[in-house]
VOSE-103084 format. One record per residue (C-alpha): x, y, z. Coordinates in steps of 0.25 Angstrom, whole numbers, plus 5000, padded with zeros to 4 digits. Layout:
BEGIN
XYZ;...
This chain:
BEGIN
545355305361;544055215358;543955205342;542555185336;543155065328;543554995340;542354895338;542154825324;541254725319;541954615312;541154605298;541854555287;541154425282;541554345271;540554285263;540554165251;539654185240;539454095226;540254155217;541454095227;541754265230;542054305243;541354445246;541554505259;540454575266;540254705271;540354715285;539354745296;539354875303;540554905308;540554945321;541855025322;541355095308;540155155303;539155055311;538455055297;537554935290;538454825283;538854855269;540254925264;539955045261;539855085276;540955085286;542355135288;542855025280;541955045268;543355035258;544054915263;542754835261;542354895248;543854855243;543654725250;542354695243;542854745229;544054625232;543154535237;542254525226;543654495214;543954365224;543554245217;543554085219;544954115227;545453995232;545153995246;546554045253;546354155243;544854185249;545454175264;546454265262;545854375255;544854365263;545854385276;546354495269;545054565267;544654545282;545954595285;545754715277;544354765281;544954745297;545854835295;544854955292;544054925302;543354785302;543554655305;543154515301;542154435311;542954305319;542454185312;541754075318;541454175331;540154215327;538954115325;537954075337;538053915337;536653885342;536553775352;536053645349;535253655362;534553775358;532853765356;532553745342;531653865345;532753945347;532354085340;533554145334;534354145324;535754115332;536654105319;535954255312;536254325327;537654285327;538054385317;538154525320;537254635318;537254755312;537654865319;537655005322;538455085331;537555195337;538655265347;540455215348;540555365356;540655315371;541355195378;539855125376;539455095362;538055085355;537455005343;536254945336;536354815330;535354735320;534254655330;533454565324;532054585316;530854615324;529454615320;530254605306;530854735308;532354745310;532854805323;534154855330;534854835343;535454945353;536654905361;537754945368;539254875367;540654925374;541954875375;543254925382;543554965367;542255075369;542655105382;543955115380;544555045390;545254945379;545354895367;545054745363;546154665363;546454525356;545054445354;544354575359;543254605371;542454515376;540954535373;539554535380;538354565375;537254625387;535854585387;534854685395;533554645402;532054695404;532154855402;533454855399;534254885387;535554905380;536554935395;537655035390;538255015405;538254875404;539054875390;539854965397;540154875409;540554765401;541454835392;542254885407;542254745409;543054725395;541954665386;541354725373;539854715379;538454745369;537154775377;535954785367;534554835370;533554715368;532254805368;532154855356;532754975361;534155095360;534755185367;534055215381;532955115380;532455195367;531555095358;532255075344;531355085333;531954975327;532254885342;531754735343;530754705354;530654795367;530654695378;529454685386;528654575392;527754595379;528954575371;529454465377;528354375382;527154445375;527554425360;527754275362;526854235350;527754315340;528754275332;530054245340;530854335331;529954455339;530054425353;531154495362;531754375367;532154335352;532554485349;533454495363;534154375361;534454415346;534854535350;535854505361;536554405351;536454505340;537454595349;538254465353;538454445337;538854595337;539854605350;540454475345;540754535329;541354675336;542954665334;543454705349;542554585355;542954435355;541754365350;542154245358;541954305370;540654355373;539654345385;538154385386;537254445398;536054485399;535254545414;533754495416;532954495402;534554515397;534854365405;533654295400;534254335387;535554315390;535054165394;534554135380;535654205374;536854125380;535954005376;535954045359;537154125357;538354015360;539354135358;539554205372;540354125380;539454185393;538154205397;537754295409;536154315411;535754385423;534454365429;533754315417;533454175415;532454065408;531253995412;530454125413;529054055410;529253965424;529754085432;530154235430;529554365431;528854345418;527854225420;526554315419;527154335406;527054185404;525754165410;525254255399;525554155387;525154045383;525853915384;526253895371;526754055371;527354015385;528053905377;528453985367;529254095374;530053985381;530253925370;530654055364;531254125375;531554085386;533054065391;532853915395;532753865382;534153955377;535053925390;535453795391;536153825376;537053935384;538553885378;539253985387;539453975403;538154065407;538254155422;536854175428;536454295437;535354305444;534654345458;533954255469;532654345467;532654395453;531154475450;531254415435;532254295433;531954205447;532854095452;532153975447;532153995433;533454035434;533953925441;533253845428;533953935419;535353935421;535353775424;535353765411;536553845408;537453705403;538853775400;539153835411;538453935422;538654015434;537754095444;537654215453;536454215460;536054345468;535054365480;534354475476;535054495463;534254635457;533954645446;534154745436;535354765423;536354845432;536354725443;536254625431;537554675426;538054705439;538654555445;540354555442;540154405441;539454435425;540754495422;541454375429;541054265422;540954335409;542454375409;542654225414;542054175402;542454275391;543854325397;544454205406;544154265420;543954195432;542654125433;541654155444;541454035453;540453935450;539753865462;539553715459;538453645464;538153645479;538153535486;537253505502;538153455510;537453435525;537153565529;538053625519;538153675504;539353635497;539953685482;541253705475;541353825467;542253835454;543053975456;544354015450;544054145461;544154145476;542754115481;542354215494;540854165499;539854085497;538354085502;537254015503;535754095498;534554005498;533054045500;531953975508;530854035501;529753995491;528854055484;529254155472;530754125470;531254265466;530354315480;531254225490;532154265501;533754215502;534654205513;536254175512;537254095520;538554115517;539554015515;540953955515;541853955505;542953855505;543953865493;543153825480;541853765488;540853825496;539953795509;538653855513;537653805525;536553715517;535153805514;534053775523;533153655520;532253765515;532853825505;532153845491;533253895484;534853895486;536153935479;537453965484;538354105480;539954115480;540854255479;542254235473;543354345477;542754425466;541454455473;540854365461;539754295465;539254165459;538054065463;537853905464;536553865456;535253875465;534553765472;533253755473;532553685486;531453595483;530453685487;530953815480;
């Protein structure tokens, strides 16, 4: 029987002030309570922490043993009715020393949790609004969704607790109920927030951030930072990372993000500022937009200096490289908005670690974004210990033939060979595929044709799991 305290925030801080007094503070909303604003008059446990406050306040210049363990006892006390303390040390964004010195946001003020409300705990998918950040000097709020086993009721958490993942939609997209709910089967605690200022059914909040249109994105590049969508998505998506993490059934060190079309351009800057996920999945979306993407009209329309600016500002290219976690890149030989080329140019700079499945023809949409089994592959391989998918090494022309080990801890099944002899618009180009041999760990394809403008090899492991060798371009592409 699923209990509507299942999910609690841990919230019991301790705080020094002059008088050498420890008081301890009230605790965010709770939500396995009332999901009311901070402050101790509200919640189940209102009592304990009136009684903890009034002991609190007649501790004075105790020796430190004494401080520890009264406050131990304390935390020990307010758990029991309901609340927990939050993990020390697990919490806080370390920036990156590579970072831009324009980076916009304030990484350490994201990585506490927000305030939050529980809107409906009545069906096995939840949903919340959380504290956003200002906009246009207003304050705003956040719509999500977050499921568990614990809300499905297919299990409880166990030991260290559920693996996390927070969701990020694309272009006219929004908070995915089904896709919380696919991860939660999969035995994660998953958060899909809408990043378009909008709730329930695509329904603009009165309160919401930014909508996110073209104007919104492109159009308002000589505002402040602070009130441009990229700012406010990126926010928002670690805002519900800071809030995942601080939930008592997940384990806060292990968590992954991804993010389909608009959702993997994000996903791209956020796996570059917020140092802890331990996996990045971006899915068509990529960097380098002002040299090629659907989007250059928009580009053509500013200035250079505003040109300058948004790349400075917003695009992926400058966030990437900072990724600290191994970082999957999805995408299709012919994508409308995200094409090959700057792609290629986003994930080389990916520096710990990456891996690739590259599809002809890949369509393009949210349910075939979050459709490939290889996402929940290589998350579970970097959040849960399973086996990795295989990782194509660089090929190698030998004669008339391509060469490459590949690194598998599966059974490797086929291999091919898909290269394209057209130029012109990248994304416009035909592809044709040779199959291949595959001979233990290492692979052998017939060589492309001299004429071939772009190349990249595929394997399939005995899971069907499908991963690609980084594209080659020819010199004429």
């Amino acid at each position: 029987m699923k209990r509507k305290d299942a999910v609690v925030l841990k919230s019991l801080r301790v705080v020094p002030i002059p008088t050498d007094i420890f008081v301890f503070e009230g605790p965010r909303p709770c939500p396995g309570g009332s999901g009311k604003a901070e402050g101790f008059a509200d919640g189940g446990c209102a009592n304990h922490r009136q009684a903890a406050l009034a002991a609190a306040t007649h501790i004075t210049r105790f020796s430190s043993v004494i401080r520890i363990a009264c406050f131990l006892c304390l935390s020990l006390l307010l758990a029991g009715a309901g609340c927990a303390t939050l993990r020390p040390g697990h919490s806080a964004i370390h920036p990156a020393k590579s970072l831009p010195v324009t980076t916009p946001w304030d990484l350490v003020a994201l990585s506490e949790p927000p305030k939050c409300e529980w809107a409906d705990q009545t069906g096995p998918v939840w949903s919340l609004y959380y504290a956003g950040l200002r906009y246009k000097d207003k304050p705003t709020r956040v719509f999500a969704y977050y499921a568990s086993p614990a809300t499905l009721g297919t299990g409880a958490a166990t030991g260290k607790g559920f693996p996390g993942v927070v969701l990020v939609h694309g272009g006219g997209g929004t908070a995915f109920k089904e896709w919380a709910e696919l991860w939660a089967k999969r035995g994660y605690a998953a958060i899909a927030m809408d990043l378009a200022g909008c709730g329930p059914e695509k329904k603009r909040l009165d309160d919401g951030g930014p909508g996110q249109s073209d104007e919104e994105k492109f159009g308002a590049i000589d505002g402040p930072a602070q009130d441009q969508w990229t700012y406010h998505a990126v926010a928002n998506a670690i805002l519900a990372h800071s809030l995942l993490r601080s939930l008592k059934e997940v384990d806060a060190r292990r968590t992954a993000v991804t993010g389909i079309s608009w959702g993997g351009y994000l996903t791209c800057i956020i796996a570059g500022v917020d140092n802890r996920f331990k996996a990045a999945v971006p899915v068509y979306g990529c960097g380098f937009l002002h040299e090629n993407s659907t989007w250059l009209k928009q580009f053509e329309k500013m200035t250079p200096q505003q040109r300058d600016r948004w790349v400075r500002l917003w695009d992926p290219s400058m966030y990437v490289g900072s990724a600290a976690m191994p970082v999957f890149f999805i995408n299709g030989t012919n994508d409308f908005a995200y094409p090959l080329d700057s792609y290629a140019k986003t994930y080389s700079l990916a520096k710990h670690g990456r891996n690739l499945r590259i599809t002809i023809n890949m369509p393009h949409g949210h349910p075939q974004g979050w459709a490939p089994i290889e996402i929940g592959l290589f998350v579970d391989e970097c959040l849960r210990g399973g086996k990795p998918l295989p990782a194509i090494l660089r090929p190698k022309a030998v004669n008339d033939q391509v060469l490459a080990d590949v690194r598998a801890k599966t059974n490797l099944v086929s291999t091919a060979l898909h290269y394209t002899t057209e130029t012109g618009p990248i994304n416009k180009r035909q592809w044709q595929t040779v199959p291949g041999q595959v001979d233990g760990s290492s692979i052998v394809v017939k060589a492309p044709p001299k004429g071939a403008t772009i190349w990249f090899l595929t394997v399939t492991d005995e899971r069907g799991a499908v991963v690609s060798s980084e594209v080659v371009f020819g010199a004429e592409r």
